[in-house]
Structures are given as C-alpha cells and as structure tokens.
Backbone as a ProteinNet text record, in pm:
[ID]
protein_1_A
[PRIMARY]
XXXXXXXXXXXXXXXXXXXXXXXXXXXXXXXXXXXXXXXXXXXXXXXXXXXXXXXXXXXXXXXXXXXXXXXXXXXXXXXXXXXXXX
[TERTIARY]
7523.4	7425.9	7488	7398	7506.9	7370.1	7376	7215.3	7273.9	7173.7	7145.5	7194.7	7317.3	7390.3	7266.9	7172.6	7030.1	6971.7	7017.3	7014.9	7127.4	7071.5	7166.5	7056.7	7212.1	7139.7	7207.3	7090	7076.9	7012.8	7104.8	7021	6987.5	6888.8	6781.4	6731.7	6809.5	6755.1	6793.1	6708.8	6694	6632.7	6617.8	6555.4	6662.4	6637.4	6707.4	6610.1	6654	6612.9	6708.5	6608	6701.6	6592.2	6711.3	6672.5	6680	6577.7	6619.5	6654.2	6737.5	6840.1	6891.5	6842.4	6840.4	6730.5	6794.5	6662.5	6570.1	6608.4	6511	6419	6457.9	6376.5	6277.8	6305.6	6189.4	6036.7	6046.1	6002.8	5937.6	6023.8	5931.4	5957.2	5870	5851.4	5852.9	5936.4	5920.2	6057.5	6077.3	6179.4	6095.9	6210.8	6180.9	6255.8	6137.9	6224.9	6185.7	6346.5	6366.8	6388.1	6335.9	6350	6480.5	6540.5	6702.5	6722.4	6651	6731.2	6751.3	6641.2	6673.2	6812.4	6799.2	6869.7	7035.9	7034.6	7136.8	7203.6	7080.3	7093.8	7133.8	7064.7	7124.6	7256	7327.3	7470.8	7543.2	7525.3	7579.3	7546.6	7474.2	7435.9	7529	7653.8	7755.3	7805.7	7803.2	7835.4	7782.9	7859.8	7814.2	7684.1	7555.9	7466	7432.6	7587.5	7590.6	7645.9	7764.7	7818.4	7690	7603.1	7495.4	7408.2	7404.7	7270.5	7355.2	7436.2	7577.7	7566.1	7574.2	7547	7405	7342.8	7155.5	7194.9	7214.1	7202.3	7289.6	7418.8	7523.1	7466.4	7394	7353.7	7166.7	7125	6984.7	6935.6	6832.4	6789.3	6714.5	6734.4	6685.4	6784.1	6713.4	6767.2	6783.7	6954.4	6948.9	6818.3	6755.2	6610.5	6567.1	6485.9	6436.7	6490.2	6636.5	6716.4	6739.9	6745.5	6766.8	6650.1	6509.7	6390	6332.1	6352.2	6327.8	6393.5	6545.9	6653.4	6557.1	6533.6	6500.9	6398.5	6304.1	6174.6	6220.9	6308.3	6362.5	6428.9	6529.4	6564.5	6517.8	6378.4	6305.1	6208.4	6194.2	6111.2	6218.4	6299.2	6417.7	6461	6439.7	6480.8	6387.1	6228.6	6059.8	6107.4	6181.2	6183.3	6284.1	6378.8	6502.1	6575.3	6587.7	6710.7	6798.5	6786.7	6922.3	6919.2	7011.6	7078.8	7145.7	7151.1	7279.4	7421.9
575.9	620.3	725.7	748	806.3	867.3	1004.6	1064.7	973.4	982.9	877.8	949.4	874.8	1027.1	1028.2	1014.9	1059.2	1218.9	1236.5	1360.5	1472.2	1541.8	1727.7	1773.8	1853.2	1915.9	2033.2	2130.2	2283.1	2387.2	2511.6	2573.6	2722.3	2752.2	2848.8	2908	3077.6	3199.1	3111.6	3071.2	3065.6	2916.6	2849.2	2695.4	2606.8	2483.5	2371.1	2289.6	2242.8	2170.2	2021.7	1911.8	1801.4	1799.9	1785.9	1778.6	1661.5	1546.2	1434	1422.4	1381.3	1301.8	1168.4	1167.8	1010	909.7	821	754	769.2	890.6	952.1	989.8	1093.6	1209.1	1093	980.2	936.8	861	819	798.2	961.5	1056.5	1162	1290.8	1314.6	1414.7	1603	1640	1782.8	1771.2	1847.5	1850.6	1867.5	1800.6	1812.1	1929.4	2028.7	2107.6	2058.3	2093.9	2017.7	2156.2	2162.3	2291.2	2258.4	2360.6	2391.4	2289.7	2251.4	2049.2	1974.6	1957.8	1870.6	1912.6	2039.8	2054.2	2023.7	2057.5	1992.8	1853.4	1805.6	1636.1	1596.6	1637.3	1579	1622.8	1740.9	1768.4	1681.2	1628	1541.5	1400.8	1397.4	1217.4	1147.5	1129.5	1035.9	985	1105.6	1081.9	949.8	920.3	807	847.9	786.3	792.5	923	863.9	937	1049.9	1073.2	1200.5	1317.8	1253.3	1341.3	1385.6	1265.9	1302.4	1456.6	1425.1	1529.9	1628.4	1685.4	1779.6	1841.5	1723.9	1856.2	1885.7	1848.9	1877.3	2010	2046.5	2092.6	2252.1	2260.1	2318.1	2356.4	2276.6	2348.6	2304.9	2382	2337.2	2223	2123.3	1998.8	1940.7	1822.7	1702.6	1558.8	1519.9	1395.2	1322	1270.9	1191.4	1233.6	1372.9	1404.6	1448.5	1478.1	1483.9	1341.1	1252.3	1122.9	1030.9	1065.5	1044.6	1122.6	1267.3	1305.1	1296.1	1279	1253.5	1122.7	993.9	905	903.5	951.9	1010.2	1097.1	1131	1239.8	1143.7	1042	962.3	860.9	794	698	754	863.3	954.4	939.4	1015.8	1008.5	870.1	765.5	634.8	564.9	611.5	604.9	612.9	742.2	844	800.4	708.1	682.4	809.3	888.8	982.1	959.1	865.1	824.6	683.1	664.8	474	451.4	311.3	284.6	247.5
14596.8	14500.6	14409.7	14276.7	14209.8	14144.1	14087.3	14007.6	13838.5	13840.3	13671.4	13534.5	13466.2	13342.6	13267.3	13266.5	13135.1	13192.5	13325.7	13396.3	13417.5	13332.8	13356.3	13459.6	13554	13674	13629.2	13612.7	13564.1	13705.7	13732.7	13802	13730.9	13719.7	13645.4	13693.5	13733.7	13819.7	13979.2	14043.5	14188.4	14206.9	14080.5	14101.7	14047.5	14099.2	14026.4	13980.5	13850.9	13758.1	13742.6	13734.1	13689.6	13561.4	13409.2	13292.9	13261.8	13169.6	13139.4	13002.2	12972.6	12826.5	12772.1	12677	12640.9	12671.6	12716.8	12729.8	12852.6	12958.1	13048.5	12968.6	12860.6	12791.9	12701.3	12708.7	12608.3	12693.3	12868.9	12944.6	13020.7	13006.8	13123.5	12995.4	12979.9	12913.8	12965.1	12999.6	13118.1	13148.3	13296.2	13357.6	13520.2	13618.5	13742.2	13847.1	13915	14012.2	14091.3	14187.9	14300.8	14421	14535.4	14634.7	14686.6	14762.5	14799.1	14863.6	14913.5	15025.6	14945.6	14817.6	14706.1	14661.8	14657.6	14547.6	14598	14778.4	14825.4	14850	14838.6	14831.3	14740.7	14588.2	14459.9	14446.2	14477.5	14431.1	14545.9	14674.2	14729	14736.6	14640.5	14609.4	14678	14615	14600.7	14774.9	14838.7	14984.5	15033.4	15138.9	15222.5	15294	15331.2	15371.7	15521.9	15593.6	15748.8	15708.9	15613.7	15604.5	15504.7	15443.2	15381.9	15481.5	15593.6	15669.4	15767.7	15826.5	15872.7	15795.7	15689	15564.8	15600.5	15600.5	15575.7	15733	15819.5	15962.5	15986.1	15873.1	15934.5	15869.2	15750.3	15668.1	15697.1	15765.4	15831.8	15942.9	15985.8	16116.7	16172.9	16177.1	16189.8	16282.9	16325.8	16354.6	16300.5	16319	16234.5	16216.1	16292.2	16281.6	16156.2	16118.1	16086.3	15900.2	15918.3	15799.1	15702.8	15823.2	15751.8	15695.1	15774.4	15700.4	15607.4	15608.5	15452.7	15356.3	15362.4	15262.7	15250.4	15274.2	15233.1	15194.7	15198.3	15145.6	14977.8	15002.6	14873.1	14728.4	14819.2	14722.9	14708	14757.5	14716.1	14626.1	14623.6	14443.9	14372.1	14405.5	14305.3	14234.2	14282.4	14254.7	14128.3	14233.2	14104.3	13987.4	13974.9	13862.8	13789.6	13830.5	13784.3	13763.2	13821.4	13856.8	13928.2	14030.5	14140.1	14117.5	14064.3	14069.4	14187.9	14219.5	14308.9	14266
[MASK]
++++++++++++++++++++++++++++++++++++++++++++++++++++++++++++++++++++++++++++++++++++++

C-alpha cells in the first residue's frame, strides 16, 4: 500500500494533517486529522502488513490482535477516502 500523491502529509503544532491536492482537493473539500497511531500508520504505509503490525506493537501498548484490527479498521477509511491506494 502506498498513501495516494493527491495527499501532503503535514504536521501542525502537535496534529497531523493529511492535505488533499489535485484531484483529491476537488472530491473532499477540508483536510483530514489523523491521532498519533494514524499518524504512525500513515508514515509507515509502505511496510509489509506484519512488519507494521510489529511497529504499532513495538511502539504501544497493545497486542498484535488488537494492532492488526485497528490498523485495518484505519486503512479501510483511509482507502473510502482514497488516501491509501494499493
């Protein structure tokens, strides 16, 4: 998976922002914040599925189970939205 180039990822004070451009910006009008897991997920998009789920686990308190069903919960919005392609 790869985040979608119609998206700049901006972080602003203490939030992250995914900005849309091009032909995002003519479909969503705004910008989307994303909270610090998001915001860890989107800068590791690209990873292989197990080494991301390894990442939220290694980086907070959870368990795989639980990392790998909200990551998928996270990038099936993300997908809605067309921010994450495959």
């Amino acid at each position: 998976m790869r985040l979608n180039s119609d998206y700049i990822v901006r972080r602003i004070m203490d939030e992250t922002v995914l900005v849309p451009t091009g032909k995002a910006a003519e479909s969503l009008s705004g910008i989307i914040t994303v909270n610090p897991v998001g915001a860890f997920i989107i800068e590791r998009i690209e990873l292989p599925e197990d080494e991301l789920v390894a990442a939220i686990v290694a980086e907070y308190d959870v368990t795989a189970e639980t990392a790998r069903a909200d990551m998928a919960d996270f990038i099936e919005e993300m997908k809605k939205n067309g921010v994450v392609t495959e």
